[in-house]
N, C-alpha and C positions, 0 to 999 in steps of 0.2 A: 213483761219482765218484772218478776215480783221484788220490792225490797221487804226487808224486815226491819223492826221498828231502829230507827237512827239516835242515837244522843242528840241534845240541841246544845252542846258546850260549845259549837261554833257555829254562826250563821250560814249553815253549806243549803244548797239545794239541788236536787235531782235536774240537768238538763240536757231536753232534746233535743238535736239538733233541725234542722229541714229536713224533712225525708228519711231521718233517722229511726234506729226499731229500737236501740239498748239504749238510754240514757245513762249519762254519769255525773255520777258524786261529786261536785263542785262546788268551794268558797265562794260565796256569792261575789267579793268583789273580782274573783278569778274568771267570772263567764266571758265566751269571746264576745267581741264588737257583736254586733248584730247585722246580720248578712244583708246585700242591699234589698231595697223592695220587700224585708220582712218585717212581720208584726211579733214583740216578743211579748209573751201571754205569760201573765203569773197566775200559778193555779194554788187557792187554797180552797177548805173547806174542813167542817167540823170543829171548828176551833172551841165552841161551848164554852163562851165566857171568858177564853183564856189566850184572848186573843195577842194580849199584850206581851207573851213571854215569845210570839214569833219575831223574829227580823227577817224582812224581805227583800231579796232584792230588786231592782229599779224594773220596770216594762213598760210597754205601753199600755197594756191593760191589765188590768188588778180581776180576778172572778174569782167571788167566795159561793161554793159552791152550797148551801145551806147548812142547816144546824149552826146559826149563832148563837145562839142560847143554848140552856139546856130543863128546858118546862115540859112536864108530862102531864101539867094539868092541877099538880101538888103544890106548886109553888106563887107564882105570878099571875093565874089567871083563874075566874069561877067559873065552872064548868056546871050546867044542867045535869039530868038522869040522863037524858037521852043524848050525853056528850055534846053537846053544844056547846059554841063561849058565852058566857051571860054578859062579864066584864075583864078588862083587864086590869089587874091593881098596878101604882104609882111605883112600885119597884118594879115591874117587868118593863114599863115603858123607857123607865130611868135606867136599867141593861142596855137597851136598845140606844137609846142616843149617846152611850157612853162607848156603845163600838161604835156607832157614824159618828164619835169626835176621833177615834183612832182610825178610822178609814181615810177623814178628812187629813189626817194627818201625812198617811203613805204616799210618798212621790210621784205613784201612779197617774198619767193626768185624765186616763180614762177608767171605769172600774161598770162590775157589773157582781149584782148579789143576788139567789134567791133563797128563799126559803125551804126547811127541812121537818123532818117530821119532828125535830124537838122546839118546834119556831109556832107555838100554839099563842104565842104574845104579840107576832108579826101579822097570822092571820085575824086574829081577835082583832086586831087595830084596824086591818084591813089595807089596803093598797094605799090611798090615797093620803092616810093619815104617816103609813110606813115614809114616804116619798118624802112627808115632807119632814120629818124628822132629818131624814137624810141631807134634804137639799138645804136645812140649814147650816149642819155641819160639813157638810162634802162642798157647795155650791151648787147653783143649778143648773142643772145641764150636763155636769160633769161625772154622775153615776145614772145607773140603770137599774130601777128593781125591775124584773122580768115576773109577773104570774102567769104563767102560759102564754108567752107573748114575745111579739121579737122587737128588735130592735136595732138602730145604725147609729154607727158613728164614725164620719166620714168613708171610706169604701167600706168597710167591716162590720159585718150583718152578721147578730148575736139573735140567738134563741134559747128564753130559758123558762123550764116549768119544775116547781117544786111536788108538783105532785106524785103518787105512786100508790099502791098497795102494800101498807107495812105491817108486817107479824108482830106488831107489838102494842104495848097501851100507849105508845109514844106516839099516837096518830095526827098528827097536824097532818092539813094538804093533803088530807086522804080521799084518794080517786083515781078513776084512770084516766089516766092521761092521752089526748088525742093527738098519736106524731103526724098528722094528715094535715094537723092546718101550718107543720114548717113549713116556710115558704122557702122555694128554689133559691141558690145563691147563698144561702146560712154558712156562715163560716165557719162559726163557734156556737155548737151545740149545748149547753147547763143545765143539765138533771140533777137533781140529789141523790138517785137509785142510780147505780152507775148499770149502761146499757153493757156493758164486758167485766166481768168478773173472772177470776179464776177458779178450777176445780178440780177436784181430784183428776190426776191425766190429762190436764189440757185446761180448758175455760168454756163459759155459758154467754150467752150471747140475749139478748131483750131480741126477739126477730123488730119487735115495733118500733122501738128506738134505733137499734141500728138499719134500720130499712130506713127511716125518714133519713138518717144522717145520710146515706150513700145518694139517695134520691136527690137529695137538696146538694150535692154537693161538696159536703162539709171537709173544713180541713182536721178539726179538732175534734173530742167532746171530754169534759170536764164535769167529774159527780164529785162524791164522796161516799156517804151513808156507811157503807165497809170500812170500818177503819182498819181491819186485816188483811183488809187487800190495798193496801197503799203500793203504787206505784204505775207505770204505764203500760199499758197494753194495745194492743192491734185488733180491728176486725179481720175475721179469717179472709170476707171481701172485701176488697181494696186497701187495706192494710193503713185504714184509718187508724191514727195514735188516740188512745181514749186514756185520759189519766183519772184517777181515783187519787184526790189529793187530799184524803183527810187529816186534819193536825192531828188528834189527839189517837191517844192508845187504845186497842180492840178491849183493856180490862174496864169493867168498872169498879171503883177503889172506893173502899170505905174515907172520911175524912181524917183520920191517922196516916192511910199512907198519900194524901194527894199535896202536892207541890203548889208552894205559893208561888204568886209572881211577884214583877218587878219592885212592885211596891210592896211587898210582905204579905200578902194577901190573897185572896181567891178572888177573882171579878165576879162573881156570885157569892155572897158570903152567907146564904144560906145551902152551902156544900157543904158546909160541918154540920149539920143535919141529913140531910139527904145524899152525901156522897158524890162523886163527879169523877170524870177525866183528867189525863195528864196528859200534856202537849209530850207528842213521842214522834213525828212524823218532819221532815223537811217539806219546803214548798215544791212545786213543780214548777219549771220552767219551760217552755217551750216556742222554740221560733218558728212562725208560719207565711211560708210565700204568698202573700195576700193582693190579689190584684189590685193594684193602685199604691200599695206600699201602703205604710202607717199612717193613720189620722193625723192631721196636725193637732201639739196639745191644745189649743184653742176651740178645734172642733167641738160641738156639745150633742150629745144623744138627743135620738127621732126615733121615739115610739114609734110603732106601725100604725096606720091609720086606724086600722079595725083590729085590735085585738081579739085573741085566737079564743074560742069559748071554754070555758073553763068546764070541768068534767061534769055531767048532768047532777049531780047530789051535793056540789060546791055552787051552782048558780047562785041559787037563790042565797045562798048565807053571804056568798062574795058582792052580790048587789046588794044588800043590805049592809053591808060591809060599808059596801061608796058610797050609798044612800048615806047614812046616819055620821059617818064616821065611826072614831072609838067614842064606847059607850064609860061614863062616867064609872068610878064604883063606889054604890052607895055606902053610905054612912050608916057603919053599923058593929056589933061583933065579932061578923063572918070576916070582912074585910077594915079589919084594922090597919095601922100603918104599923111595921113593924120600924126596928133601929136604924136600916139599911133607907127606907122611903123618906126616914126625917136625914141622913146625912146626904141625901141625893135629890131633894126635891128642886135644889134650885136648876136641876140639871131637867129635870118635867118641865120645869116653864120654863125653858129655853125652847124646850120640843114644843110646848102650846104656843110660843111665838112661830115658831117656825110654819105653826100649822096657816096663821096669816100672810107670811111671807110665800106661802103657798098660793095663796087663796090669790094675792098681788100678782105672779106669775101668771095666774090664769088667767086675772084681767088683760094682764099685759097680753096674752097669746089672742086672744076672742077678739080685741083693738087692730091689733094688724089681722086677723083674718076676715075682719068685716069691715077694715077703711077708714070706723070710725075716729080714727086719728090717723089717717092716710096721707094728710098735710104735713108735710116734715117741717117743725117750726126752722124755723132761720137760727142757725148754728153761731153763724155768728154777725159780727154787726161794725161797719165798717173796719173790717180785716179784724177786728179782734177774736179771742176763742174764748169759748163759753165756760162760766163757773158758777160752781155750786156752792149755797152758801145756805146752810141749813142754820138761823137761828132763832129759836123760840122765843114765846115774848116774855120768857121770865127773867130774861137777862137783854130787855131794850136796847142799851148804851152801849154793849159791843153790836147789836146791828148798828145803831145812829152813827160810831165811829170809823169802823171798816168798809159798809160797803160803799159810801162816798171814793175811798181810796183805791177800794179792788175795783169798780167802777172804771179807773184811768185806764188801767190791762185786759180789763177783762169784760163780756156779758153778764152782767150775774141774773142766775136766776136762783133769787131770796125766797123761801119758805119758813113761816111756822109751824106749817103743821108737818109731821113726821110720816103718816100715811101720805098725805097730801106729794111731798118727794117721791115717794117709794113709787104709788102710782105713775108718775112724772115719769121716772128712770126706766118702768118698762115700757110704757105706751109712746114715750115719744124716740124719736130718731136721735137726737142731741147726743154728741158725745162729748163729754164732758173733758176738758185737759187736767182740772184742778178740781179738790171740795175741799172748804172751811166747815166746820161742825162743833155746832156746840153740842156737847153731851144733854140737854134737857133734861125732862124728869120724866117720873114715870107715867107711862103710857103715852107718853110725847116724846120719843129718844130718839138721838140721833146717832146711835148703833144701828136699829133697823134700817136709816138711812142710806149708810155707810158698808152696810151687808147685801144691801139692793145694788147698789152703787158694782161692788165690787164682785157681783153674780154677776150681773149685765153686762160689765165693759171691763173686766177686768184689771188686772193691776196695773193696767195704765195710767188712769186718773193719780194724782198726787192728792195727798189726801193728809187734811193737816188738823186735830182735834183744838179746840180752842175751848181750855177745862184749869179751873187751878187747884183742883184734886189730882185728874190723868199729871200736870206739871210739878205736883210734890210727890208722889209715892208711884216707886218703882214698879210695884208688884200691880198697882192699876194698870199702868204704862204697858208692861208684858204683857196681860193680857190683852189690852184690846190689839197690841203689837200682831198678836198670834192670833186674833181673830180676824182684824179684818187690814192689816198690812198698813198699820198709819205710820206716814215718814216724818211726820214733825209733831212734838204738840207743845203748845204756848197758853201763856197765862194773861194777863190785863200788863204784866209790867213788860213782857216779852213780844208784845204785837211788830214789834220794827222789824224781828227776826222773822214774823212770819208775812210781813207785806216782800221782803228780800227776798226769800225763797221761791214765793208766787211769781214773783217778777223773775225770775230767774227761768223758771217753768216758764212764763210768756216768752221770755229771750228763744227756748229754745224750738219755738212755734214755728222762725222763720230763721232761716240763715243766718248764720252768726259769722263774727269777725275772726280772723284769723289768730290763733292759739300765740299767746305770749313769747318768748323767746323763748324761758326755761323752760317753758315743754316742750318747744318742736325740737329743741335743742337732742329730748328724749328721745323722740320719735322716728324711726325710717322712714313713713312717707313722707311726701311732699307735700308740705298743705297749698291751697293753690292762694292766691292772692283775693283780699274780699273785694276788692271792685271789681269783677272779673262778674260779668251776666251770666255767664253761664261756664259750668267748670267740666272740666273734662272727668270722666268717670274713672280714670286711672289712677286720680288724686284720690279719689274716696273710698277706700278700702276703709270696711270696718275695724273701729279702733280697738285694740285691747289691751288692757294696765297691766302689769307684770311688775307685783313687788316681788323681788328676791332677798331683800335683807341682804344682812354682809354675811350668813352663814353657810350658803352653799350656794358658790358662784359658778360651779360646776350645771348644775340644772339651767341655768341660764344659757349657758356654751352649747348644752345638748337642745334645747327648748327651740331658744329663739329663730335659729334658721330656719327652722321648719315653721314657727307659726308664722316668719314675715314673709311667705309666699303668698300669704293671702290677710294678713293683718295688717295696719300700720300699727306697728309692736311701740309701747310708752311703756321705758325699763325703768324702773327705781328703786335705787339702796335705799336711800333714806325716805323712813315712813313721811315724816313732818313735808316731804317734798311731794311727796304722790298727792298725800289731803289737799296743799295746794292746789294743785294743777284741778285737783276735783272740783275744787270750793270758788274755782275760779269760771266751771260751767261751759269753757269753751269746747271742749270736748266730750261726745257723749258715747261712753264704752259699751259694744256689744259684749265685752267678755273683759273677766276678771282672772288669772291666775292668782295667789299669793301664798309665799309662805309665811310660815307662823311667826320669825323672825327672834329678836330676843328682846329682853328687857329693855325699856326705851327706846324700843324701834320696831313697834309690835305689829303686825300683818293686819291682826284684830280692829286696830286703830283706822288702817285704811281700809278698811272692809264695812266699817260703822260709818264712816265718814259718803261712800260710795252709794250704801243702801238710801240715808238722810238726803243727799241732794238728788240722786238717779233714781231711786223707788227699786222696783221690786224688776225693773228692766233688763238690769245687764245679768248675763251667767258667769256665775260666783265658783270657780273651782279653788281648793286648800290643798299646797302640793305641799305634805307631810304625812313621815314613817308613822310619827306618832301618834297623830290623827286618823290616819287609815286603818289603825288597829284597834283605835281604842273607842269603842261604841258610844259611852258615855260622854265623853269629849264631844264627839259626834254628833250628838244628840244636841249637847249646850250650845254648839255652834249653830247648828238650824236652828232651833229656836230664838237666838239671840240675833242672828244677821238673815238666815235665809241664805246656807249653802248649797250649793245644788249638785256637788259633786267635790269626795276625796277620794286623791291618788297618793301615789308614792313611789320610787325611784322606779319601782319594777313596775308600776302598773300606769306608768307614763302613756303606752300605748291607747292604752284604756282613754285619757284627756285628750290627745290627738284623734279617736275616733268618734269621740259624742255626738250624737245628734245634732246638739244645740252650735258645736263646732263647725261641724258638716252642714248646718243649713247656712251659717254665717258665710263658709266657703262659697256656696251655690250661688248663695245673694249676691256676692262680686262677681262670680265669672256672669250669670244674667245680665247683668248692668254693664261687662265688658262687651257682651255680645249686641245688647241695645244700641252702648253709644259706638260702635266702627257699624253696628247694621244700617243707620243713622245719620252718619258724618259728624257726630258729635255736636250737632245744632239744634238747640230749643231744651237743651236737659240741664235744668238747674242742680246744684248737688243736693239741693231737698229731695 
C-alpha cells in the first residue's frame, strides 16, 4: 500500500495493525493500546541529519533503518583513488554522536540502527568505535548496531545488515549481502535496500531477502533507501508486511529550498554547500505477535555469538576497521577543521570517552566469563546495604567528614580513582542502593563514575553529586540532571541534607512503620499494623499519588474507581500536602498521576518533590489538555522532572492501558495468588 509524501505539521504516523495489509494514518497520541502478547515496532529510516524535526511515537522498539548522515565521501570523511576510507574528520564523528544524543533521548527502551549507503563516516569508524559512541549516549546494553549480524533482546531476535549493491557514488556498505547466515526464529528483518518495492503494475521482490525472511520465520522487515516508496507493503508469499520507512523526500534540493529544523538550522550545516533532504515522510508503526510478548524495558541486547560474515570485499577493511579503531585525521590542509568541528568538538570528546567506557564494558564481560571475579564480594555487612562513594583526593575533608557518618547506614565502598569504580561496577556483583560523588577533575571524574554506575544497575541507585559549582548554577545542575538522573546535589554547607536523604534511602532497605495518619487518612487501602511479622498481601497493593488540584474534580470521580481495583489510591487537593506525605518517605509510589494544577498549588511542585526523594522509580503520568497538545511543554517537562507519559480527558484510556500500569496490576494479582496458594505464612510485605 503506497503513501505519497505526508506534511509533518502534526506528529501522525502510519499504523499496522497484527495481521493487518492497509495501515492508517494516525496521531501518534491516537494509536490503540497494544494488543496483548504484542511487540509495537517503530520504523524510521533516512533521516540524513534531520533527525530532530521527527516526533515519534512510544514502542518498544525504536529501528532506524540506515542513512543517518548524508556523506558521499565530499564532506566528513577522505577517501583514497581506489575509494577506500583513509580517515574520518572531527565533524563527521561529531554528526554521529549528536544523533546517539537524540536516540538516547527517544522513550524507546529498546532501539536497533544500521547503516546505509550514505553512512561512509559509520563504516570509516567502523563497528566497534560506532558502538561505543552509542552506548555512551543511549546506555549499554540498551541499543543494537547490527553489521550483518543478529541479535536478541529478551524473546525478540533482530537481524540487520547495511549492506547492498548501490547505483550510485553514494557507496557505503557496498557488497552483497549473504541472507543464508539469518538465523531461523528472526523476527525483525533491517536492510537499507528494502527486499519489496513497488513497480509499474504491481511490485519487485529481492528473491534473496525475501527467501531468508520466509525461511527464518520473520514477522517483519524494515529498509528504507527508496524514499519514493514510503510505505508498507506484503510479500506475494506469506504476506509478510515489509515497510520502507524513509523520513526524508525522494527530491534532492538545493540549500535555498531545504527546511531548517527545530533549532533554526540544518544538522549538517554544510548542506548550504552541498544541498540535502527534507523530512517528508511519517514513521511507521507496527504491532507484531511476538512469542513471549515484549522484552521487559530492563532487558539489554545479546549480539549472536558468532557474527554473520560480512560480504567477501568488506572483510578485510571491516577487520581492519576492529583491529585499529577510527583512524585519526592528520594535521594538515586537506583536513582542516572547519566552523562546524570548533562549535562541536566538545561533543568528540564525549565520543573519545565513551570509547573507554567501552573499553570498561568489555572488561567487565571477559571477568564474568572467565570467573576471574567469580567471587561475589559481600554486599552487604551486618544487614547494612552497600554504598558508593566516589571521592578524589583533591578534595580530602569531605572524604575525612562523610564517610565516618555514611559508615553508621551503610558499607561504603570509597574510591579515588574514577576508572578504578568504573571497573568495580562492571566486574563485580554488588548492587549498589545509593552513590555520593564528587565531580573531580579532569581525567579523574566522577561523571564516568556515575555513567557506569547508571549503565549497570540502572536508575535504581540514588545518586547524590557532592559539587559547589553543580550547587550554584542551574544550567550545570540540568545537565548532569539529563545525563546521568542525579536526585540531590549538595554543597560543604548542605551536607546534613544529604546525610537525611541517604538515611532515608537505608529506611526504605527494610520495612518501614506505618504511614502517619494524614495520609492513610488519603488512602483506600488498609495499611496493615508495623508489628505484625508478617503482613497479608492484600494490604499491599501498589501505591499511587493522584494530585487533582482543585480544578477538575471530575477526573477524579471518573479515575479513581477504576485505579483502586488494583491501587491503594493517595488523593490530594493540596499540593503542599502530597510533598508532605512524600518527604515523610513512608510510602513508596509505583505510579504517579498529576494534574498541572494552578498557581500556588502547582502539580510541578509535587512531581519535583517525588522525583528528589523516589529517584527515577515511580511512573510519572500529566493528566492535561494542555500538555497533551502542546509539544514544547512536553518537552520542558521531560527534561525537567522525567514524564513518562501525557494524556487528557479523551485519551484517558490510553493511562488506564500502559504497560507500566498493566505490569503494576500483574504484580498484585501474583502476590495474591502466592499468598492464598501459601496460607499466607512466612511473606513479609518486603
Amino acid at each position: 500500500y503506497f503513501f505519497s509524501p505526508l506534511t509533518m505539521s502534526t506528529p501522525s504516523c502510519l499504523y499496522l495493525e497484527p495481521n493487518g495489509l492497509i495501515p492508517k494514518k494516525l496521531p501518534g497520541h491516537r494509536l490503540p493500546p497494544v494488543p496483548p502478547n504484542c511487540v509495537r515496532v517503530v520504523c524510521i529510516s533516512d533521516t540524513h541529519n534531520e533527525h530532530e524535526q521527527l516526533q515519534l511515537p512510544w514502542g518498544h522498539l525504536l529501528v532506524h533503518a540506515g542513512d543517518i548522515l548524508t556523506e558521499s565521501g565530499m564532506r566528513h570523511v577522505q577517501r583514497a583513488p581506489d575509494k577506500s576510507i583513509r580517515a574520518v574528520r572531527p565533524e563527521g564523528e561529531a554528526l554521529l554522536a549528536s544523533f546517539a544524543q537524540w536516540l538516547g533521548q527517544q522513550p524507546h527502551p529498546h532501539k536497533v540502527v544500521i547503516g546505509g549507503n550514505h553512512d561512509l563516516v559509520l563504516q570509516g569508524l567502523g563497528p566497534r568505535r560506532v558502538r561505543a559512541v552509542f552506548a555512551e549516549a543511549c546506555g549499554a546494553g540498551t541499543m543494537a548496531y547490527l553489521v550483518h549480524e543478529g541479535a536478541a533482546v529478551g524473546p525478540v531476535r533482530v537481524f540487520g545488515s547495511p549492506y547492498a549493491r548501490w547505483g550510485s557514488h553514494n557507496d557505503a556498505f557496498l557488497g552483497d549481502p549473504d541472507f543464508s547466515a539469518v538465523p531461523p526464529g528472526t523476527h525483525v528483518l533491517v536492510t537499507h535496500m528494502p527486499p519489496v518495492k513497488p513497480k509499474a503494475g504491481g511490485q519487485s521482490e529481492d528473491p534473496r531477502a525475501v527467501g531468508a525472511l520466509l525461511r527464518c520465520g520473520g514477522l517483519l522487515s524494515v529498509s528504507g533507501h527508496c524514499h519514493w516508496a514510503h510505505g508498507v507493503y506484503h510479500t506475494a508469499a506469506g504476506r509478510v508486511p515489509c515497510a520502507v520507512a524513509s523520513a526524508s523526500g525522494s527530491k534532492w534540493l538545493p540549500a535555498t529550498s531545504l527546511h531548517p529544523g527545530p533549532a533554526g538550522r540544518r544538522g549538517d550545516p554544510t548542506d548550504r554547500h552541498h544541498g540535502g533532504y527534507n523530512v517528508a515522510h511519517h514513521p511507521i508503526v507496527c504491532d507484531l505477535a511476538v512469542p513471549g510478548g515484549p522484552p521487559c524495558p530492563q532487558a539489554r541486547w545479546r549480539l549472536d555469538a558468532e557474527a554473520a560474515p560480512s560480504p567477501p570485499a568488506e572483510r578485510a577493511a571491516s577487520a581492519a576497521a576492529q583491529e585499529e579503531g577510527p583512524r585519526a585525521a592528520p594535521v594538515g590542509a586537506e583536513l582542516t577543521e572547519g566552523p562546524h568541528a570548533v562549535a562541536t568538538r566538545e561533543m568528540v570528546q564525549r565520543s573519545a570517552r565513551a570509547q573507554s567506557a567501552e573499553a570498561a564494558l568489555a572488561l567487565g564481560r571477559q571477568a564474568d566469563a572467565s570467573g576471574a571475579h567469580g567471587q561475589q564480594r559481600q554486599s552487604t555487612q551486618h544487614g547494612l546495604p552497600p554504598l558508593l562513594f566516589f571521592g578524589p583526593p583533591n578534595d580530602p575533608g569531605t572524604a575525612a567528614r562523610l564517610q565516618p557518618q555514611l559508615a553508621a547506614d551503610f558499607v561504603v565502598h570509597h574510591f579515588e580513582d574514577a576508572e578504578e569504580a568504573v571497573q568495580d561496577i562492571h566486574r563485580s556483583a554488588t548492587r549498589y542502593v545509593a552513590c555520593v560523588a564528587k565531580l573531580g577533575q579532569r581525567g579523574n571524574l566522577g561523571l564516568s563514575v556515575l555513567e557506569a554506575l547508571r549503565a549497570k544497575q540502572g536508575s535504581s541507585p540514588y545518586v547524590a553529586i557532592h559539587s559547589a559549582t553543580a550547587a550554584r548554577h542551574a544550567g550545570t545542575r540540568e545537565r548532569l540532571q539529563e545525563r546521568v538522573g542525579v536526585d540531590l546535589f549538595v554543597d560543604h554547607d548542605t551536607e546534613a541534607a544529604l546525610l537525611e536523604a541517604v538515611r532515608m534511602v537505608r529506611s526504605r532497605c527494610t520495612p518501614g512503620p506505618t504511614p502517619p495518619a494524614d495520609v492513610a487518612l488519603n488512602a483506600t487501602a488498609v495499611h496493615p499494623p508495623a508489628a505484625a511479622s508478617t503482613v497479608p498481601v492484600t494490604g499491599t497493593a501498589p501505591a499511587l499519588l493522584f494530585f487533582s488540584g482543585s480544578t477538575d474534580p471530575k477526573a477524579v470521580k471518573r479515575l479513581r474507581p477504576v485505579l483502586e481495583q488494583w491501587f491503594a489510591v493517595h488523593v490530594f487537593v493540596v499540593a503542599q500536602k502530597a510533598i508532605d506525605a512524600i518527604m515523610a518517605g513512608d510510602v513508596q509510589f509505583a505510579v504517579c498521576i498529576a494534574k498541572l494544577g494552578s498557581k500556588g498549588n502547582l502539580g510541578v511542585d509535587v512531581l519535583r518533590v517525588l522525583r528528589a526523594v523516589q529517584g527515577r522509580g515511580p511512573f510519572v503520568a500529566i493528566h492535561s489538555a494542555t500538555a497533551a497538545e502542546d509539544r514544547h511543554l512536553q518537552e520542558k517537562l521531560e527534561g525537567s522532572i522525567g514524564v513518562d507519559l501525557f494524556v487528557s480527558h479523551e485519551d484517558e484510556e490510553l493511562l488506564l492501558q500502559n504497560q507500566v500500569i498493566k505490569l503494576c496490576k500483574q504484580f498484585h494479582i501474583v502476590l495474591q495468588i502466592i499468598y492464598q496458594g501459601h496460607g499466607g505464612h512466612g511473606y513479609t510485605e518486603k
